[in-house]
C-alpha positions as CSV (number, residue, x, y, z in Angstrom):
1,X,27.3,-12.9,-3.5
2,X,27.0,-9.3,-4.8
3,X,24.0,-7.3,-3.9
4,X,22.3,-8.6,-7.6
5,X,23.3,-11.9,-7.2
6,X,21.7,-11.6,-3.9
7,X,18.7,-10.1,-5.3
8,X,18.2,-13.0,-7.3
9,X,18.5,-16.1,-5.2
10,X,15.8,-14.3,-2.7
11,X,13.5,-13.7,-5.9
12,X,14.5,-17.3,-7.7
13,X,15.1,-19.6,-4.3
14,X,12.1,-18.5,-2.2
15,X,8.3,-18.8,-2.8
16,X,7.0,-15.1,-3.8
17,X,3.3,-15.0,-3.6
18,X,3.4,-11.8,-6.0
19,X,4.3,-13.6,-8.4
20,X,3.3,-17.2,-8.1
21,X,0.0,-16.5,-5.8
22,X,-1.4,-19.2,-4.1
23,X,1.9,-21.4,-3.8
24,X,4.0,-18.6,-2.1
25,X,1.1,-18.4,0.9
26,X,2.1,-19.7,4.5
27,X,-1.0,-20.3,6.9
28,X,0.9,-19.8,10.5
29,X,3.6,-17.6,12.2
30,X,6.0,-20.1,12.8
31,X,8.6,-19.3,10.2
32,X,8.7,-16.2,10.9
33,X,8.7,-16.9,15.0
34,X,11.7,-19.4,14.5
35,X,13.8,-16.8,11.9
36,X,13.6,-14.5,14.5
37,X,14.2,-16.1,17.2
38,X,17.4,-16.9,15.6
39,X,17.8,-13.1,15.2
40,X,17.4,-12.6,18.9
41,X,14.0,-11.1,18.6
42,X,15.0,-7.8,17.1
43,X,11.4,-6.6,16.6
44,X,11.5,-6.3,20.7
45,X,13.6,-3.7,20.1
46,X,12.0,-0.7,19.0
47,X,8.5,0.9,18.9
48,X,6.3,0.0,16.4
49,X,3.0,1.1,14.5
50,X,1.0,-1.7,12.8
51,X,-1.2,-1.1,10.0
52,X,-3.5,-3.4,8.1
53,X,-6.4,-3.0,5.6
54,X,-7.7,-4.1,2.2
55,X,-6.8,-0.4,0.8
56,X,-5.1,2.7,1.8
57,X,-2.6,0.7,4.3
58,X,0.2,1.7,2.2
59,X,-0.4,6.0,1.5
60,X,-1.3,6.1,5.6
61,X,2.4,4.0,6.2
62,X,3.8,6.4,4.3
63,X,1.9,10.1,5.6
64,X,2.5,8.9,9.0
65,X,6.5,7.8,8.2
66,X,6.6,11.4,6.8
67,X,4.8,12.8,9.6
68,X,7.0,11.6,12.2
69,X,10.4,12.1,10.3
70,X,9.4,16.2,9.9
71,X,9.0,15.5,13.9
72,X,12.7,14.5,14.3
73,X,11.9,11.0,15.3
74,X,14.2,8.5,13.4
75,X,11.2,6.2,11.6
76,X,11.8,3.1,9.7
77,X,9.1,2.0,7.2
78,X,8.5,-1.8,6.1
79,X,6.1,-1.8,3.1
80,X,5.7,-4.3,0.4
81,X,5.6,-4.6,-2.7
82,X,8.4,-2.8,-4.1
83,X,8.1,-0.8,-7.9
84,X,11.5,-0.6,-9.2
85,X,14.2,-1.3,-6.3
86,X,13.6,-4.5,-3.4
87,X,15.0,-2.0,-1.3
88,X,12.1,0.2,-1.1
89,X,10.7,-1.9,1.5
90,X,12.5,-0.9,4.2
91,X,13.8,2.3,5.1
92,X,14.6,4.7,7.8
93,X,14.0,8.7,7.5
94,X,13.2,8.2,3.4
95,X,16.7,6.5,2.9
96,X,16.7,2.9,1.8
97,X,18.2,-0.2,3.2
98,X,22.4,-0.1,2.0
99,X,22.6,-2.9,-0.7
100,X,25.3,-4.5,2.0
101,X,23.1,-5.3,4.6
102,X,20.7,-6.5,2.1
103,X,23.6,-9.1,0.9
104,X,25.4,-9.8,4.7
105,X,21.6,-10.3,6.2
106,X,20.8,-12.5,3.3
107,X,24.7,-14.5,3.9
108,X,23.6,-14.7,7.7
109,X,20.4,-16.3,7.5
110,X,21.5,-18.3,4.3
111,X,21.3,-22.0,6.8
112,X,17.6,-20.8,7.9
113,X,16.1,-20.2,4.2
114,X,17.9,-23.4,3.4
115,X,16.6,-25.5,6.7
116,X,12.8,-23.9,7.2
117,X,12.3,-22.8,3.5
118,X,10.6,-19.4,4.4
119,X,8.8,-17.4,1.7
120,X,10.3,-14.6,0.5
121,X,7.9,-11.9,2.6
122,X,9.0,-13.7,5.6
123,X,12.6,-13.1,4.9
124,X,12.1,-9.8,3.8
125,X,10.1,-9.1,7.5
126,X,13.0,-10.2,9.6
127,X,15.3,-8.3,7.4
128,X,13.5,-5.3,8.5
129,X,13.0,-5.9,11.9
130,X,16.8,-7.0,12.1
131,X,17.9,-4.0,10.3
132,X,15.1,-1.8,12.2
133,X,16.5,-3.2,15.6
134,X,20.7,-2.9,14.4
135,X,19.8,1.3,13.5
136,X,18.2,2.0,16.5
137,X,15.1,3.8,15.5
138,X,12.7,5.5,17.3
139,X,9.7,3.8,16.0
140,X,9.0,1.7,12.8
141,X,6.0,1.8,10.6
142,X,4.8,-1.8,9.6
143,X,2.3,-2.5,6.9
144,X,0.8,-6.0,6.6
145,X,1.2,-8.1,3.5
146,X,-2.2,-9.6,2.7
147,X,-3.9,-9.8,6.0
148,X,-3.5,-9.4,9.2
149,X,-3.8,-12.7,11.7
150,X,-1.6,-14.7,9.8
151,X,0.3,-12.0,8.4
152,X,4.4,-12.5,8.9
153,X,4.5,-9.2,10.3
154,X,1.7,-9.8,13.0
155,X,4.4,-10.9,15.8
156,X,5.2,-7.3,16.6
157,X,3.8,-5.5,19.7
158,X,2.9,-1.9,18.4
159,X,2.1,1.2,20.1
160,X,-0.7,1.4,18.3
161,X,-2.8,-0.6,15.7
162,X,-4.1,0.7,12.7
163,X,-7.4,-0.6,9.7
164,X,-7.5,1.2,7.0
165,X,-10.9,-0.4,5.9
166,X,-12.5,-3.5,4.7
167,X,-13.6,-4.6,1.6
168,X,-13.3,-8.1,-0.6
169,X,-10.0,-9.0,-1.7
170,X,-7.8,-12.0,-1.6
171,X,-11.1,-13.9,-0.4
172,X,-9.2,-17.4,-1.4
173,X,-7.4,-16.6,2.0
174,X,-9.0,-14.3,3.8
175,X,-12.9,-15.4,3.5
176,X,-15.4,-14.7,1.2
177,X,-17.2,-12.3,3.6
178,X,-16.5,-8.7,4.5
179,X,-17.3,-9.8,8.5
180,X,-14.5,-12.6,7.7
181,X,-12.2,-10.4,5.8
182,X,-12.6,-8.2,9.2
183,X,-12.0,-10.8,11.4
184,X,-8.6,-11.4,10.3
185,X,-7.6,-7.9,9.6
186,X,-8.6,-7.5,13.6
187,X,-6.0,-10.1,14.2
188,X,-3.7,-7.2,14.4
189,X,-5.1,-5.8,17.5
190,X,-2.9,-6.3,20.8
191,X,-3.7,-6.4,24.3
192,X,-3.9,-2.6,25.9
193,X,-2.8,-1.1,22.8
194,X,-5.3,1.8,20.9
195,X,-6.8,0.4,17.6
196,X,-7.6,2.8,14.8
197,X,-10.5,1.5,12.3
198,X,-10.5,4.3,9.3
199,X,-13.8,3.4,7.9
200,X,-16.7,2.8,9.8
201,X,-19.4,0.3,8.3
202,X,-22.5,-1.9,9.9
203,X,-20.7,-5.3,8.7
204,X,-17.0,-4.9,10.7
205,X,-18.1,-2.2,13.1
206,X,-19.2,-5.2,15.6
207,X,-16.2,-7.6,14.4
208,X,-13.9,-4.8,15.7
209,X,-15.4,-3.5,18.7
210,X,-15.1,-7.5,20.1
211,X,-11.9,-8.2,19.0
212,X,-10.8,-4.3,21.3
213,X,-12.6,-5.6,23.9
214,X,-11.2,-9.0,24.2
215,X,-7.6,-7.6,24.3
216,X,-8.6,-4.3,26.2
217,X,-7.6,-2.0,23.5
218,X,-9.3,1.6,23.6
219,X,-11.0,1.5,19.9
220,X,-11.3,4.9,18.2
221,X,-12.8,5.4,14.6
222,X,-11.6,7.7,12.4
223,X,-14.7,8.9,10.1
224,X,-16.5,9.5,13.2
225,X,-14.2,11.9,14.8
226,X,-13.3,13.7,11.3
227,X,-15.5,15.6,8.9
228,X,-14.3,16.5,5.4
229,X,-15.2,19.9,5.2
230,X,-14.1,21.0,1.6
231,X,-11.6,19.1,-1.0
232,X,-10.0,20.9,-4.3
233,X,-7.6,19.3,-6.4
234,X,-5.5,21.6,-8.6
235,X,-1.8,21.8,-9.5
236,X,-1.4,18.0,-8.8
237,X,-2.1,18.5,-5.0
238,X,-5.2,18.3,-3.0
239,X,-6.5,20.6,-0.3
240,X,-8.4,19.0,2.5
241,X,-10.3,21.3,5.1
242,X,-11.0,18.6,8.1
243,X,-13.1,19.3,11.0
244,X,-12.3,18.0,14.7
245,X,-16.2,16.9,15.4
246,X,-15.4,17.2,19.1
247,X,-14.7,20.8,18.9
248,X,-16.2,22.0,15.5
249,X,-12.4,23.5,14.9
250,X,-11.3,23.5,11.2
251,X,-7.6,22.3,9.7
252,X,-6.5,22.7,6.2
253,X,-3.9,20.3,4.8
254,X,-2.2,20.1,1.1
255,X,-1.4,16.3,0.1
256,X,1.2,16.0,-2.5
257,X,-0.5,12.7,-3.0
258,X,-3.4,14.5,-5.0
259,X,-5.8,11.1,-5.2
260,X,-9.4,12.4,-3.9
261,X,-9.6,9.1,-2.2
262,X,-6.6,10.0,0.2
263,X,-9.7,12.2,2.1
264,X,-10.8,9.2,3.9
265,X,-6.7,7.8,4.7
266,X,-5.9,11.8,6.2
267,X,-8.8,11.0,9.1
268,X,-7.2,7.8,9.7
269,X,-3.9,9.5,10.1
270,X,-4.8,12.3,12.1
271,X,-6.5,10.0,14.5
272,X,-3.3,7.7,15.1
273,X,-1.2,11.8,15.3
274,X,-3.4,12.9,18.0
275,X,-3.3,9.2,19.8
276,X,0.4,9.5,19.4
277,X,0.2,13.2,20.9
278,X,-1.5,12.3,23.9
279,X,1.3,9.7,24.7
280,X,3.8,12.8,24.9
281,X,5.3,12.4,21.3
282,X,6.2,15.7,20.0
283,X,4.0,16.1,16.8
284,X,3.6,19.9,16.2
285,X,0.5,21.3,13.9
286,X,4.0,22.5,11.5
287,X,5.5,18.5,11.5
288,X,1.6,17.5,10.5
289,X,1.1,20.3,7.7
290,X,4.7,19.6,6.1
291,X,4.7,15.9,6.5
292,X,1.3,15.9,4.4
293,X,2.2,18.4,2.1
294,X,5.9,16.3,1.5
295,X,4.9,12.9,1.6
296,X,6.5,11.3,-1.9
297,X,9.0,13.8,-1.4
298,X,10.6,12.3,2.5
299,X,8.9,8.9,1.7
300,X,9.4,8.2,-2.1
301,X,5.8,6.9,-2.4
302,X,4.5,6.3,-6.2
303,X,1.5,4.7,-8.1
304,X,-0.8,6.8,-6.1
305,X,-2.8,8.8,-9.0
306,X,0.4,9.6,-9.8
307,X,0.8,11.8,-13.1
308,X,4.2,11.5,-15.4
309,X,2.7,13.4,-18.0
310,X,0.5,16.4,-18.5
311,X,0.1,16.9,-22.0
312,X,-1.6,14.2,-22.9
313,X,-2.4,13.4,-19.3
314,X,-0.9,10.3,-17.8
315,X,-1.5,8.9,-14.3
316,X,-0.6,5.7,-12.6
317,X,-2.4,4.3,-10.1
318,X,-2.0,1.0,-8.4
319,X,-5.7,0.4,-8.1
320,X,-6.2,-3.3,-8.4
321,X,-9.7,-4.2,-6.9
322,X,-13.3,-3.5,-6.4
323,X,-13.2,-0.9,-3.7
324,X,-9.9,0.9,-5.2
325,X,-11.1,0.7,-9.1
326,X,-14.6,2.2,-7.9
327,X,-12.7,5.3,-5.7
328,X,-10.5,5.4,-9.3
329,X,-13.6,5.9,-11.6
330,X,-15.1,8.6,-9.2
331,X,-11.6,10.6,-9.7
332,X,-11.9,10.3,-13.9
333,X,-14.8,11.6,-13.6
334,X,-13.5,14.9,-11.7
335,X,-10.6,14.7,-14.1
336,X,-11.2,17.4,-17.1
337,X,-10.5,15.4,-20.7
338,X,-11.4,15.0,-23.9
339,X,-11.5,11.0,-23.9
340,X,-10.2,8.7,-21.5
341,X,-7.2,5.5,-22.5
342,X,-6.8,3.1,-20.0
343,X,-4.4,0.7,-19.7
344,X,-5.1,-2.4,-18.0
345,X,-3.6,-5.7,-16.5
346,X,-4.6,-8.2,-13.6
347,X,-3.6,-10.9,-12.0
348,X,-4.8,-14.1,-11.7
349,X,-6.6,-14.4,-8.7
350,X,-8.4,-11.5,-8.7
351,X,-12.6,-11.2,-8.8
352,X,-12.3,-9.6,-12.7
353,X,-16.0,-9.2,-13.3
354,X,-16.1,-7.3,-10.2
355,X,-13.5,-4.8,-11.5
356,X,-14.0,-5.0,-15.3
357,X,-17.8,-3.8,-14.7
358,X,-16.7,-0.7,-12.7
359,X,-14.9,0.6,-15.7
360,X,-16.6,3.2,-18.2
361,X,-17.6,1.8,-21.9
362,X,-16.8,5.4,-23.1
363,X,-13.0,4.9,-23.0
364,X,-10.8,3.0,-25.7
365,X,-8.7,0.0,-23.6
366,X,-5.2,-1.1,-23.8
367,X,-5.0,-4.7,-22.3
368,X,-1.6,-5.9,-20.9
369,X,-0.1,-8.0,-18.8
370,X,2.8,-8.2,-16.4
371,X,5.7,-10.5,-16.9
372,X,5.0,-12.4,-14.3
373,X,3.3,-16.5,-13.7
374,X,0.3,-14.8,-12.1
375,X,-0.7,-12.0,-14.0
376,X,-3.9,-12.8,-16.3
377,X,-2.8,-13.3,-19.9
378,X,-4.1,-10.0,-21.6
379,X,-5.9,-11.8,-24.4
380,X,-8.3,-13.5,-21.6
381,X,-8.6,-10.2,-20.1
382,X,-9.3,-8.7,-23.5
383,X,-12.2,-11.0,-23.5
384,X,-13.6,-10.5,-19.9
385,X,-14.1,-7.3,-20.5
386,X,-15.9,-7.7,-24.2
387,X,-18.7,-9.1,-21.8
388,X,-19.1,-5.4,-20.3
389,X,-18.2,-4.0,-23.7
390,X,-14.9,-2.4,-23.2
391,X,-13.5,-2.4,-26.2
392,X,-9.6,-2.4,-27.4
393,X,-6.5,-3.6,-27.9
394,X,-4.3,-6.2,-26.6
395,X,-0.2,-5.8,-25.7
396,X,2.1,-8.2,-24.0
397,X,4.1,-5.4,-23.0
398,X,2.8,-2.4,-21.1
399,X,5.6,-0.3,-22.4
400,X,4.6,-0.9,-26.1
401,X,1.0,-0.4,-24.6
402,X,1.6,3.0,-23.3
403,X,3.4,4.0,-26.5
404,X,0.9,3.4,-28.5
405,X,-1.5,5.2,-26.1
406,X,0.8,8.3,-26.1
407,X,0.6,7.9,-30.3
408,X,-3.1,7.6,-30.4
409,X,-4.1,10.5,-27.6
410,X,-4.6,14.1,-28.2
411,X,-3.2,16.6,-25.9
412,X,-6.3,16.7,-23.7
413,X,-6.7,13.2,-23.2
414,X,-6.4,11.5,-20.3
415,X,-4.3,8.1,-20.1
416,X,-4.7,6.2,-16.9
417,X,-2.6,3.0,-16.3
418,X,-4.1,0.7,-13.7
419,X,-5.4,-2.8,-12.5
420,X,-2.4,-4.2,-11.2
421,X,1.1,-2.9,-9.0
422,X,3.4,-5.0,-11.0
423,X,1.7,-3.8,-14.4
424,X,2.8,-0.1,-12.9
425,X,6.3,-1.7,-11.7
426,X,7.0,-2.3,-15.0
427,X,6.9,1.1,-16.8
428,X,10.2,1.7,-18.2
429,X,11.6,4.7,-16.4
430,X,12.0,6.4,-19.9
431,X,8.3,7.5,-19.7
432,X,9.1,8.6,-16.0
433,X,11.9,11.7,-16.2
434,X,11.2,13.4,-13.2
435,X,10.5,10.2,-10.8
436,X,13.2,10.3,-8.0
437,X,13.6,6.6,-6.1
């Protein structure tokens, strides 16, 4: 097979819960245990950061990869899902996985998807620790999937562990409580090794703190070591002044990733920096500033209030539930415009009168879907949301929706696409010149 024909049979022969949901899930480790076992164990190999959490897991992956790639150290990065390429999902110092190893990997363990029937995240995990293990890196940053317990990636034993936060998502599998939900994004904490909770709240802080103490792991939370001091947004970057609460001493960074809500994910990465600091890595106040300042740039990170356009205004954002839609409305509103599109798809499984009643009323809607089983038909979304009076327009195509946005808005409108990351992952690349992969 060639590199697309590979592509396909993973996408075509092996559950993908992406796109199918609830079919796609596996409930244990022991797929993953037995694929890479036959692997010899590669994620024994090299060092390893874990990070789980219901948002930010993925823009802290990728400040920390940055981070530690302006530091010298060679970093692989295993995220999921991909945008445009499968091989953004692993890659080492911002270059992705060659499209042979992603065909001679597939070739190798070929008898294994055809004996244990894996899903397609498991496969795609031992390809990373396998290709991870083969290049030697120094130290690999490892986002969970969905969760954290029974996530594929959860048989690694990382230097440090890392949740974002906590919020409800994925409940059909994860529980339908935020102390539940907490309990198995804790499953990623590891005897002896430092756990990093971003967010602190009355509901996980005591889920947390047991699960550290059970395995012995020093526990250290973020928002209550950092203080955001000041925040501007201008020029499509954001300026963060933090304080160190320990010693009243004041840091300013510049994110290239220039969503207001990446002020709570920069405490979270500062506190894994300075664990990793004390542990004799060689993180310099110049790797920190740069690696923030260069994140999509060394990482290739989009769909992050990510703007394509300035005139109208256009901005893509992978914000797909409660907590993420809420953080997304609170940047509109800091966003000068004259009046505000929004294009919109969701899946399936997703709570969508949670979301839909986040969403201003003062704002013409463009309802989509993505070509996909599990995205929500955009006529039944169109009529969810008539029940918190958003009003618009229904397209089976985001492309055709976002033309006819871009026809309809005036130069200082604002035209945010949203709701789902295959939605986004489906923007033809015509609308997006200057994206590099």
């Amino acid at each position: 097979m060639d590199y697309q024909e590979t592509v396909h049979y993973l996408f075509n022969r092996l559950p993908l819960f992406s796109r199918i949901g609830a079919a796609a899930y596996k409930s244990n480790l022991d797929n993953i245990i037995q694929l890479c076992s036959t692997l010899h164990n590669p994620q024994q190999h090299f060092k390893t950061i874990h990070i789980a959490g219901t948002n930010g897991k993925g823009s802290v992956s990728h400040m920390l990869a940055a981070i530690l790639q302006t530091a010298g150290y060679k970093t692989g990065l295993y995220t999921s899902p991909h945008l445009k390429d499968f091989r953004e999902r692993i890659q080492i110092d911002g270059t992705l996985v060659s499209s042979n190893f992603v065909v001679d990997f597939t070739e190798k363990i070929q008898p294994q998807i055809e004996t244990i029937q894996p899903s397609f995240f498991e496969i795609t995990v031992a390809m990373a620790f396998d290709y991870f293990a083969q290049e030697k890196v120094d130290v690999a940053i490892i986002e969970t999937g969905m969760g954290g317990r029974l996530d594929s990636t959860n048989i690694i034993s990382p230097l440090i562990s890392i949740i974002t936060n906590i919020s409800l998502d994925h409940t059909q599998f994860l529980g339908k409580t935020i102390d539940k939900i907490a309990t198995e994004k804790a499953g990623i904490i590891k005897e002896n090794a430092p756990v990093v909770i971003g967010e602190t709240s009355p509901l996980t802080q005591p889920v947390f703190e047991k699960k550290a103490k059970e395995k012995n792991a020093p526990i250290y939370f973020a928002d209550q070591l950092y203080t955001i001091n000041n925040t501007i947004w201008e020029n499509n970057q954001l300026s963060i002044t933090v304080i160190e609460n320990s010693s009243t001493k004041k840091n300013k960074y510049t994110l290239d990733l220039p969503g207001i809500y990446q002020k709570q994910n920069i405490k979270t990465v500062l506190t894994a920096v300075e664990l990793l600091r004390k542990n004799n890595w060689h993180i310099t106040p110049h790797h920190l500033v740069y690696g923030l300042q260069h994140v999509k740039a060394l990482t290739h990170l989009h769909g992050r209030w990510e703007i394509i356009c300035t005139s109208p205004l256009v901005v893509l954002d992978i914000a797909h539930n409660a907590n993420g839609i809420e953080q997304l409305v609170t940047q509109i509103r800091h966003t000068p415009h004259k009046h505000l599109h929004i294009i919109l798809g969701m899946v399936k499984d997703k709570d969508h009168d949670e979301v839909l009643k986040l969403f201003p009323e003062q704002a013409t809607y463009y309802f989509s879907q993505a070509n996909m089983p599990r995205a929500l038909p955009a006529q039944a979304l169109q009529e969810k949301a008539t029940n918190f009076n958003l009003k618009g327009f229904v397209f089976q195509n985001v492309n055709d929706a976002l033309q006819q946005a871009l026809h309809n808005a005036a130069k200082e409108d604002l035209i945010l696409v949203c709701g789902s990351v295959f939605l986004i992952a489906e923007i033809d690349d015509s609308f997006i010149p200057n994206r590099t992969s």
